[in-house]
C-alpha positions as CSV (number, residue, x, y, z in Angstrom):
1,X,-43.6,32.8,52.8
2,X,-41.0,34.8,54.6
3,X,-41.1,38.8,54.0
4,X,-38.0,39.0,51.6
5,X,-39.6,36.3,49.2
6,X,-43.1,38.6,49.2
7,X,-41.0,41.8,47.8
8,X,-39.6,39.6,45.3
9,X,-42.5,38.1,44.5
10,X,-44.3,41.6,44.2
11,X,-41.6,42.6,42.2
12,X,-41.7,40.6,39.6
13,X,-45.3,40.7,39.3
14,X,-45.2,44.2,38.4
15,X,-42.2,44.1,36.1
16,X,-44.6,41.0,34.4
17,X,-47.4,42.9,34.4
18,X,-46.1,46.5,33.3
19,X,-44.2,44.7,30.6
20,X,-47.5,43.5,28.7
21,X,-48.8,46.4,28.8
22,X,-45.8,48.1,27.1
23,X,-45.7,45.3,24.9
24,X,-48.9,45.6,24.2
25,X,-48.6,49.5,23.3
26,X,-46.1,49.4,21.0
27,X,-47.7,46.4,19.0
28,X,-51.1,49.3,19.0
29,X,-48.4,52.2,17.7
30,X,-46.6,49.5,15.2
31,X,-50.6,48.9,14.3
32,X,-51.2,52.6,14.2
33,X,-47.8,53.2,12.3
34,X,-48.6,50.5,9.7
35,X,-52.9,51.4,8.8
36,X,-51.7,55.7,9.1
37,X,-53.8,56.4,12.1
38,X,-53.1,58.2,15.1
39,X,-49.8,57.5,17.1
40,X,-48.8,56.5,20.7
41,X,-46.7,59.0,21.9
42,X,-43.3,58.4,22.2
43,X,-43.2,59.9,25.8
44,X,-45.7,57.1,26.7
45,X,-44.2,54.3,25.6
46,X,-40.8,55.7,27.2
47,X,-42.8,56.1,30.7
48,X,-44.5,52.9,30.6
49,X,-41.0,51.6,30.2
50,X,-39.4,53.7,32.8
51,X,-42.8,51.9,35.2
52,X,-41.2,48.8,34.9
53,X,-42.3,47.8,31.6
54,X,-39.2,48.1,30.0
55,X,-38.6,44.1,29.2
56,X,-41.6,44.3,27.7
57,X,-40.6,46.5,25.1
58,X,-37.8,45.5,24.8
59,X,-39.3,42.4,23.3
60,X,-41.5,44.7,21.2
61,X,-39.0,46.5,20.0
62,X,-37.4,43.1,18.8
63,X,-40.2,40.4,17.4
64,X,-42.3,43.6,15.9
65,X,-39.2,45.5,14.7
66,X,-40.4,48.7,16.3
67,X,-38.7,52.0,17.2
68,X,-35.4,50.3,16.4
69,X,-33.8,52.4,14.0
70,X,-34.8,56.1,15.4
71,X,-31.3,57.4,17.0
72,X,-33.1,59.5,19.5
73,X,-35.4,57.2,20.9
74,X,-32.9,54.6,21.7
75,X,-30.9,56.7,23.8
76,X,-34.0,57.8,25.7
77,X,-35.4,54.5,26.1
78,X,-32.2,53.0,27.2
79,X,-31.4,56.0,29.6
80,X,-34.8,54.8,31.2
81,X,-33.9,51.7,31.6
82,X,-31.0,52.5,33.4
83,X,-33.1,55.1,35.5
84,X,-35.6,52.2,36.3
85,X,-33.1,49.6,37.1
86,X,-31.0,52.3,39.2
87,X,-34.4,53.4,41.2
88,X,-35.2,49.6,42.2
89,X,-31.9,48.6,42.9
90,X,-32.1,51.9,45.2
91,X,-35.5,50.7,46.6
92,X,-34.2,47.3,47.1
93,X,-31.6,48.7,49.5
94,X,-33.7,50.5,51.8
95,X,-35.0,46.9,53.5
């Protein structure tokens, strides 16, 4: 496999991987939400979206209908997606 295919390759595997495990965090805050037990904060699940997990909570946010209605977090979470995608786009230049 030639070098470019690799980064690609690596690349997605982390966006794969960081999204379960935001996917996975907000199903434990929907939980937590749900059975009144302590929360996730919200500044997590924002930075393990801004690590490349975003898809993955974007999904979250869709099948569990989570953290879809709260004004604030929306424009934080989608201002870290656009941070995210801007910084690997950036990184993606530098080759």
């Amino acid at each position: 496999m030639n070098a470019p295919a690799l980064n690609w390759l690596w690349l997605a595997s982390l966006y794969g991987a960081a999204s379960v495990a935001c996917f996975i965090a907000y199903a434990i805050d929907k939980s937590a939400a749900i059975h009144q037990r302590r929360r996730i904060p919200e500044r997590t699940l924002l930075l393990l979206g801004l690590g490349c997990g975003w898809p993955g909570g974007l999904l979250a946010q869709r099948w569990l209908r989570h953290k879809t209605v709260k004004t604030s977090f929306q424009v934080a979470y989608w201002g870290s997606v656009v941070l995210n995608v801007a910084a690997v786009g950036w990184l993606c230049t530098l080759n």
